[in-house]
N, C-alpha and C positions, 0 to 999 in steps of 0.2 A: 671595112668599117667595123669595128668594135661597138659591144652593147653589154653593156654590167645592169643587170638590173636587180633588186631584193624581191624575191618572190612576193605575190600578196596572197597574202594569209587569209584577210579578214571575214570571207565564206565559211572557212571550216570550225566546227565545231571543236569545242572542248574537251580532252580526253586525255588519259592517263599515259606517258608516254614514258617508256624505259628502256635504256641500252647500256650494253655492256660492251667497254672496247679490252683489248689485253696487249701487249708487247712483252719483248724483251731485250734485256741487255748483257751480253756477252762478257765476264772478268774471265783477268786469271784468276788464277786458286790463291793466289797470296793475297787477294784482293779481294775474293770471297770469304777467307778465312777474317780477314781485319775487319769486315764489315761484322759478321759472328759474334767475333769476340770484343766489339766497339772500340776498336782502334782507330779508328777513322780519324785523320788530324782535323777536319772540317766539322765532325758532330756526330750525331745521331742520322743518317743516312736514311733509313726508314722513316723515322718522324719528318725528317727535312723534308722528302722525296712524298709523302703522304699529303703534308700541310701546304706544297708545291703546286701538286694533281688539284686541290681542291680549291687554289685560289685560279688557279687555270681554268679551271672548268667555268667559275663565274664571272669569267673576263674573254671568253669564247669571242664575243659577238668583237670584242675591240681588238681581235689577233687577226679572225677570218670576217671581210667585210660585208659579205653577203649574209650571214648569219644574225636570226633575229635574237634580240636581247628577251632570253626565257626564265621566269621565276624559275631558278630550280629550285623543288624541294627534299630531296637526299642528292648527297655525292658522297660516294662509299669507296675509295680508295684502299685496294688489297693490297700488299708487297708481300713476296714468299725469296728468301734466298735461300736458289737452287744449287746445286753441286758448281753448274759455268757459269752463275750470272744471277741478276736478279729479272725476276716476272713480276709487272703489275696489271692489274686486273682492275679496272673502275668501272662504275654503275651509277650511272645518275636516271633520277624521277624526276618527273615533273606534270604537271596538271596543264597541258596549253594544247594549241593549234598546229603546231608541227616539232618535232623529231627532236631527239635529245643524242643522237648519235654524235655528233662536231662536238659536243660537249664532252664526250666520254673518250673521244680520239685525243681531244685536246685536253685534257687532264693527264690520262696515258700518258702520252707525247712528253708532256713536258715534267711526269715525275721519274722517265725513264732520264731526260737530259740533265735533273739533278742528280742523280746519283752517278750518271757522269763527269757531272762539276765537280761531286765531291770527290770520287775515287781516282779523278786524272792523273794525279800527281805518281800513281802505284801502278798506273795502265802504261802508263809511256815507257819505249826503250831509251838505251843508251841514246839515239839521235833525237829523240822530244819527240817519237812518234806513239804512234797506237795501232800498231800491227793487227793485232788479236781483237781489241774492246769495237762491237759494233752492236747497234740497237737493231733488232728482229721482228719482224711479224708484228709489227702495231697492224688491229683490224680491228671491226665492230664482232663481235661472237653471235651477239641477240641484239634483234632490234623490237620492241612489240607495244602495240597499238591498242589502247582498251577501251 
């Protein structure tokens, strides 16, 4: 027998809660290069992948169902392209009762899978695949409790 339950909260106190998650996503170089120089047939990659991370983070709770819907107040979405790929690095605050970690996986998460939406078209081989493009190391870095 299975049992899903949503944690209860409603004991603990009120406290400053911040986490940081990071990933990556592995291009090629002609791929990292068109991102560079904004050739991207899709946009602005960075902005897209930013504005992505931060509508994600505040729709957490309606992606993972045991997660409680948390005011956040910062979500700070970083992107750096690196020589293989792009790194994003989020940081969400917030003022509640439990953990802002799901919120910072799930921003990560999902600004790393647009910049895969955007750049697919440049990652695939001759067969429609994607040999090489794989998303890496999504994890929390800091979690902390004040």
């Amino acid at each position: 027998m299975s049992n899903a339950v949503m944690v209860d909260i409603s004991g603990k106190a009120y406290s400053l809660r911040e986490a940081e998650a990071e990933g990556f996503i592995r291009l090629r170089s002609d791929t990292v290069r068109l991102i560079r120089e904004g050739k991207i047939e899709k946009g602005d990659v960075i902005t897209v992948a930013k504005t992505a991370g931060i509508l994600a983070a505040k729709r957490t709770p309606e992606l993972l169902p045991l997660c409680h819907p948390i005011p956040l107040e910062s979500v700070e979405v970083k992107i750096e392209v690196e020589n293989e790929g792009v790194r994003v690095r989020t940081r969400i605050k917030a003022h509640y009762k439990t953990g802002v970690e799901m919120e910072a996986l799930t921003a990560t998460s999902v600004a790393l899978l647009t910049v895969w939406d955007m750049v697919k078209k440049y990652e695939k081989d001759d067969k429609g695949q994607y040999p090489s493009t794989a998303i890496e190391g999504v994890r929390v870095v800091e979690k902390i409790k004040i």
